[in-house]
N, C-alpha and C positions, 0 to 999 in steps of 0.2 A: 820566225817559226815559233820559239820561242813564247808570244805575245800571243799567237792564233791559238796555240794551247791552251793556255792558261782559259781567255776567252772560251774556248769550246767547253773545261771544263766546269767555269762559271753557269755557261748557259746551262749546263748539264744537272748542275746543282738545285737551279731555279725547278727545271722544269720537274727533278725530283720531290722538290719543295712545294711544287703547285699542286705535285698527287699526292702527296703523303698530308696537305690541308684538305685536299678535295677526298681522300680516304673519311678522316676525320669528319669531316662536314656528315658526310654518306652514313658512318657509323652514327653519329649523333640523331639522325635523323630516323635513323633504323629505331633507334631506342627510346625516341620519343612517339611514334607508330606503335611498338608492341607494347610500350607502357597505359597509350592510352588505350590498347585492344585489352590490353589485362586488366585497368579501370574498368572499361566496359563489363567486360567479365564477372570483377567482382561486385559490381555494382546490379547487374544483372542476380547474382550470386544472392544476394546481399534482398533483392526484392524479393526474390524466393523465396528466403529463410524467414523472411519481414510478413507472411499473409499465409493464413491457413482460413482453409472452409470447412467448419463442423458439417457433420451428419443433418443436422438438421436448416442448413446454410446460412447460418451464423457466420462474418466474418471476422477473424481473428487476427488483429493485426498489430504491428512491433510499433515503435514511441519512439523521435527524436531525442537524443539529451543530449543538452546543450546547457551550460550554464550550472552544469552538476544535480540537474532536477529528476538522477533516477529514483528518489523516495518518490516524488510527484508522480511519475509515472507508474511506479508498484501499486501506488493507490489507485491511481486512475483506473489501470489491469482489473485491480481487485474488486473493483466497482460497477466494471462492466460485464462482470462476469457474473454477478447479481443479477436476473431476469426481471426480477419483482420490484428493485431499484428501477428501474431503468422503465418499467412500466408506471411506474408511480410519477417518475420526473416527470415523462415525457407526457402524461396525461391533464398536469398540473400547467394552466396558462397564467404564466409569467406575465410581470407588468416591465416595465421599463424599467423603471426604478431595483428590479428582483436581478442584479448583474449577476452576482454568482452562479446560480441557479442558469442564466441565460447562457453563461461562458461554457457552465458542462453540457448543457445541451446540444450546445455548438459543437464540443469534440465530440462529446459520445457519437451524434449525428456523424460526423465525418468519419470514426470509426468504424461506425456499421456500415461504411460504405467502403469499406477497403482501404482509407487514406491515410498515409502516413503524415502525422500531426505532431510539428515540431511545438511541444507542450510548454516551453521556457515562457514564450510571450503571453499564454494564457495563467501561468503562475504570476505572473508578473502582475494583471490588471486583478487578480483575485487577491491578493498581498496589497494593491492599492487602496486596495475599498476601504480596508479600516486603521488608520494612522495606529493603533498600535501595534502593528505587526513590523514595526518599522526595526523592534531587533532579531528579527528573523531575517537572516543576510541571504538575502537573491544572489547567487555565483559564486555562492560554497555551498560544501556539503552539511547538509542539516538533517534532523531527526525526521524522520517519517511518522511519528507519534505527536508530532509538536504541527506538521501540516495536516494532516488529519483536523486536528483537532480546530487548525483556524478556517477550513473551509466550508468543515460540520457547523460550526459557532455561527458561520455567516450563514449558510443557509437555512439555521432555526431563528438566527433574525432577521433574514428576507421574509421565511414564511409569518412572522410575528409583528407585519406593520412596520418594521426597522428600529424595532427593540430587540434588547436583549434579552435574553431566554437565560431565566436565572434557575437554575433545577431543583433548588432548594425551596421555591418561592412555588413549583407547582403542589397543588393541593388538590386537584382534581388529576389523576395521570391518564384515568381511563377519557374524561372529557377533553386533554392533551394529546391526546393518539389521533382524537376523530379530526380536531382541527390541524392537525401538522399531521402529513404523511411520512415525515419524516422518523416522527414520535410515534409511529405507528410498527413502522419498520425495525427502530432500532431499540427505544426506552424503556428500559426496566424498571423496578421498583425495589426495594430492597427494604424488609423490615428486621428493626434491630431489637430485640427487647431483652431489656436487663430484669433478671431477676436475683432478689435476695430472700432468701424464707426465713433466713434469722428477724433479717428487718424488716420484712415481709412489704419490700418495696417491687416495685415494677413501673419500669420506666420503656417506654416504645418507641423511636424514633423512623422516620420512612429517611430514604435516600432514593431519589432518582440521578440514573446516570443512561449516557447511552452505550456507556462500555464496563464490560467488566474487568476491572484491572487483577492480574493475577499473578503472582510470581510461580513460572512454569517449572515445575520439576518433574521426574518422570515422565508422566503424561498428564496433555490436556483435562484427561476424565479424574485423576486421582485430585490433579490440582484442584478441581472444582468441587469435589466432596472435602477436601481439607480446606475449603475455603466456609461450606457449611457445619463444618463441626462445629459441637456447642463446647466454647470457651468457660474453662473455668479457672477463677481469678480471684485475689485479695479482695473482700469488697470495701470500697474508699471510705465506709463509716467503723470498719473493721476498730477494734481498740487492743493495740498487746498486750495491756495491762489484764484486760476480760478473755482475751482470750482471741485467737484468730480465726475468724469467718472468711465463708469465702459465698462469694455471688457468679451466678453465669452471661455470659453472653448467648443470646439463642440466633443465628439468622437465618431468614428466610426471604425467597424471591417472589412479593404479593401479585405482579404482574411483568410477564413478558412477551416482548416482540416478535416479530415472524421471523427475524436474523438475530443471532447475538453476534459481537464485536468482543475479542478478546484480546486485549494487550497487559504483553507478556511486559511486565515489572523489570523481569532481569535483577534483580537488587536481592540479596549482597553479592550476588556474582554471574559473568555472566554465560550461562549453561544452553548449550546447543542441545545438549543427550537428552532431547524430548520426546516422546513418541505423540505424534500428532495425530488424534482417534478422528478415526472416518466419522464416526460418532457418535453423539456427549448425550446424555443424559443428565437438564438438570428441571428438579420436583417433577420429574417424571412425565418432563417433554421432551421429545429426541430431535435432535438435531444432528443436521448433513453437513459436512464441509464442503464449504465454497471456494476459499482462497486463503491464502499466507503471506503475506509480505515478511520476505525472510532478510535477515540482515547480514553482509558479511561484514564485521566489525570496523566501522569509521574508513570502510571504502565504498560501500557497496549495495543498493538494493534491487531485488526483485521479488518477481511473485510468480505462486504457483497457484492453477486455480483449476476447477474440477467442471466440467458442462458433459453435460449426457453419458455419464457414468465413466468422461474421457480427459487425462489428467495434462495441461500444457502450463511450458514454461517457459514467462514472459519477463525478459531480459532487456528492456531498450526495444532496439531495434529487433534483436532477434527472439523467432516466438519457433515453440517447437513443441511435438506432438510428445509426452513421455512414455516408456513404454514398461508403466507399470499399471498395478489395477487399482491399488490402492492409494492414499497421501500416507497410510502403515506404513506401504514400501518404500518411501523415498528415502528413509535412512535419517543420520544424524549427522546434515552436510554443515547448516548453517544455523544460527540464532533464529526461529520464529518471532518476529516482531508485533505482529497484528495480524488476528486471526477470524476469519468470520465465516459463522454458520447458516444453513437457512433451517426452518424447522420441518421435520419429515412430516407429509401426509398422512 
């Protein structure tokens, strides 16, 4: 009797032991069903917040990052939300040899089709093109000022025969605009003249650049009038013993493009409380904002950017309608990085 017990309560064990694993099993399963329904969900979630259709149906669409390439994408945003950009590329037929130039084509295209475009790989064959990019490190996070500037570089040496486009070296800017569309779009001219009446010197220097570099205080607008003040300085022939002179700096902007490009310096410190003007007046040509690639310091970029008087904010993947009227309104959230205008009609 004894032995039959025992046995019956063995068997009893098991067969508790078989539902309490077949329990388990059931749960397990349960919650790999609702995990991938809530996947779904947010993936689903996830395409929605990823595509917007402007007013005029334009589509708007969010960026892979992969590989820490959210500067790549703030530019890219900030790029395509240039009309006139985007007309000019697309107008200009490319050769083989013109990769750069091929590669944005290529995304922009699949942009304006709604497609979400993991950008890492196309950074990548763009970083290839010129062995000295090689200490620009693919799979960290890197300056957004420093990519700008190697993809601009290439594509005024794609449009230049696969030379370099040295700026100092051009002497014709307005004959530079007609052959590069580029130089059309972006290049300014900058003249510098020095004058002394003591020593009744004057000295003039041109710089072209495609950006105007500026250390942002205040506002965009203030910055750019303190940027043309006339400088007055020691001047270097000065003598103590006779007496101290002084000479000015005068500058002036001889020629400008149908966009300006504005990167914010940041140096000596680095100041978010910018008020960012709808828009700038400079010698007394106005211009509209376009976009910002805004920085949150050594994590982080995005951009915000302006189409048919309607402000969105382009994060990655997610893109979103703002619901402000102005870039006045957006407040004093993050660092402005790079800032770009188009000029009013």
């Amino acid at each position: 009797m004894q032995k039959n017990g025992n046995l019956h309560i063995m068997k009893s064990k098991k067969v508790l032991f078989s539902l309490l694993i077949t329990l388990i099993i059931v749960q397990i399963f349960v919650l790999i069903v609702l995990f991938k329904k809530q996947r779904k969900i947010n993936n689903e979630k996830n395409q929605l917040n990823s595509k917007i259709t402007s007013s005029s149906g334009k589509i708007i669409v969010g960026l892979k990052n992969e590989n820490l390439v959210c500067y790549f994408n703030a530019l890219l945003q900030a790029f395509y939300f240039q009309n006139n950009f985007l007309e000019k590329l697309f107008s200009y037929k490319h050769t083989q040899d013109q990769k750069c130039i091929s590669i944005l084509k290529e995304v922009f295209n699949k942009m304006s089709k709604g497609i979400i475009v993991n950008t890492s790989k196309y950074l990548k064959q763009i970083l290839d093109l010129d062995a000295q990019n090689k200490s620009f490190k693919f799979g960290h996070f890197e300056d957004a000022g420093t990519c700008f500037n190697i993809f601009f570089l290439r594509i005024l040496k794609e449009l230049n025969n696969g030379r370099e486009v040295i700026c100092s070296e051009i002497t014709d800017i307005e004959q530079f605009k007609t052959n590069c569309f580029i130089g059309e779009l972006y290049f300014y001219q900058l003249k510098r003249t020095y004058y002394c009446s003591i020593c009744n010197e004057t000295n003039i220097e041109f710089q072209n650049n495609q950006t105007v570099c500026l250390y942002l205080n205040n506002s965009v607008q203030e910055s750019i009038n303190i940027m043309f003040n006339t400088e007055c300085f020691e001047c270097y022939q000065s003598n103590p013993e006779e007496g101290v002179h002084f000479a000015t700096n005068i500058f002036e902007i001889t020629s400008l493009g149908s966009n300006i490009i504005i990167k914010n310096t940041h140096f000596p410190m680095k100041n978010a409380n910018v008020l960012i003007n709808n828009k700038i007046t400079i010698h007394n040509q106005e211009y509209i904002f376009k976009a910002c690639v805004f920085h949150i310091i050594g994590l982080h970029y995005y951009t915000v950017a302006s189409l048919e008087s309607v402000l969105y904010k382009l994060d990655d993947l997610s893109v979103s309608k703002l619901n402000i009227k102005s870039i006045e309104d957006f407040g004093f959230k993050h660092l402005p990085d790079i800032l770009i205008y188009e000029k009013s009609e």
